[in-house]
C-alpha positions in Angstrom: 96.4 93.2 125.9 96.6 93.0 122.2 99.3 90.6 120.8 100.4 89.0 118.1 100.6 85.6 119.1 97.6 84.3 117.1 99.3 85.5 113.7 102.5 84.0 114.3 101.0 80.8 115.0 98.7 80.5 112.2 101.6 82.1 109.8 103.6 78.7 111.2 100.3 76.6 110.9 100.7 75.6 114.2 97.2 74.6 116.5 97.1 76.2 120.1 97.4 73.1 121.4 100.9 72.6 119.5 102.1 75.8 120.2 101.4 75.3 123.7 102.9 72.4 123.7 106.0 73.4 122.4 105.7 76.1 124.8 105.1 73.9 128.0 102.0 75.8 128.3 98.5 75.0 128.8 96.3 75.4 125.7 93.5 76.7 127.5 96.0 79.7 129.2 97.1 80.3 125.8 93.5 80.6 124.3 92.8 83.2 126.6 95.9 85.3 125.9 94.9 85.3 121.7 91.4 86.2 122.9 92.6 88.7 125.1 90.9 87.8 128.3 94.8 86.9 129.6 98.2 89.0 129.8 101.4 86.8 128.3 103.5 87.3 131.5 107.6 88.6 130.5 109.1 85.0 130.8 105.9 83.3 128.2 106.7 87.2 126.4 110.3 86.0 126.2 109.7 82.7 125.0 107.4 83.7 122.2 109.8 86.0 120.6 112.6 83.1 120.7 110.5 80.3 119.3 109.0 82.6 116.7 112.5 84.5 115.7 110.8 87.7 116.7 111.4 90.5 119.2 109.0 90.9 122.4 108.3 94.4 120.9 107.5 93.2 118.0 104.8 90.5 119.7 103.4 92.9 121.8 102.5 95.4 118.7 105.2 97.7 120.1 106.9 97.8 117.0 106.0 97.1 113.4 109.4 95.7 112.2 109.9 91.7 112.9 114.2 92.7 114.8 115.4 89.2 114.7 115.7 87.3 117.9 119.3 86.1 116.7 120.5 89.2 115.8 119.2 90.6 119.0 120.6 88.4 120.6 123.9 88.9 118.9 123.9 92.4 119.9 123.8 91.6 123.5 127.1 89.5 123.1 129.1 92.1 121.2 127.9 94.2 124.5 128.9 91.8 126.8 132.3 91.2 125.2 132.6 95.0 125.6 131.4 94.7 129.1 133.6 91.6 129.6 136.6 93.4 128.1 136.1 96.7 129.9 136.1 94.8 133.8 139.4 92.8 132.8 140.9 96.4 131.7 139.5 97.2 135.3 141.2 94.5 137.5 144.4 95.2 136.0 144.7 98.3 137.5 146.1 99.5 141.0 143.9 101.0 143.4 144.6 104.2 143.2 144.1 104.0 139.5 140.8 102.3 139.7 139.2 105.0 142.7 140.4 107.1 139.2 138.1 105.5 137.3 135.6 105.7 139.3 135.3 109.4 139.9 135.8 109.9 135.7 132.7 107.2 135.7 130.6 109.5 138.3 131.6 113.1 136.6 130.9 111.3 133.4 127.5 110.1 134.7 126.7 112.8 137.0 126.4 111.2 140.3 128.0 111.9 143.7 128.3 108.4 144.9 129.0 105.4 142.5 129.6 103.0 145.7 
């Protein structure tokens, strides 16, 4: 699996063995993974993308753009405020209100059976 792992480094002019360091990751594991003889598993993915301000897309050639990590990550908070805010709206109602809710939820979805 192709990646971009190698670039970022040397753009940060940081050594395997510093990178894996950094990474708590053996040197050798990460050699193998620039030379492609290794797949970066979805947590090392993860971690890559954070340390290099990067998405996981973006380090597996799955995009071209560079999405900031921060501002993806910002994105997930404004949803889980929404998320957050939605399930307090929730609670507040009765019961018959919220088995209201939940058939608009499965029309609006299209599903017979929510729970």
């Amino acid at each position: 699996m192709r990646t971009r792992i190698k670039d970022l480094r040397l753009e940060k002019k940081l050594s395997q063995q510093a990178l894996a360091k950094n990474l708590s990751l053996n040197q050798s594991t990460l050699s193998k993974i620039e030379c492609e003889i290794a797949v970066p598993d979805a947590l090392l993915v993860s971690d890559l993308s954070r340390f290099f301000h990067v998405s996981a897309d973006y380090v597996l050639y799955l995009a071209e753009e560079r999405l900031n990590a921060d501002l993806l990550l910002a994105n997930d908070m404004f949803h889980l405020k929404k998320y957050r805010d939605h399930m307090s709206m929730y609670q507040q109602l009765n019961p018959l209100q919220q088995k209201t809710c939940d058939i608009f939820m499965q029309n609006m979805l299209g599903i017979n059976e929510l729970f």
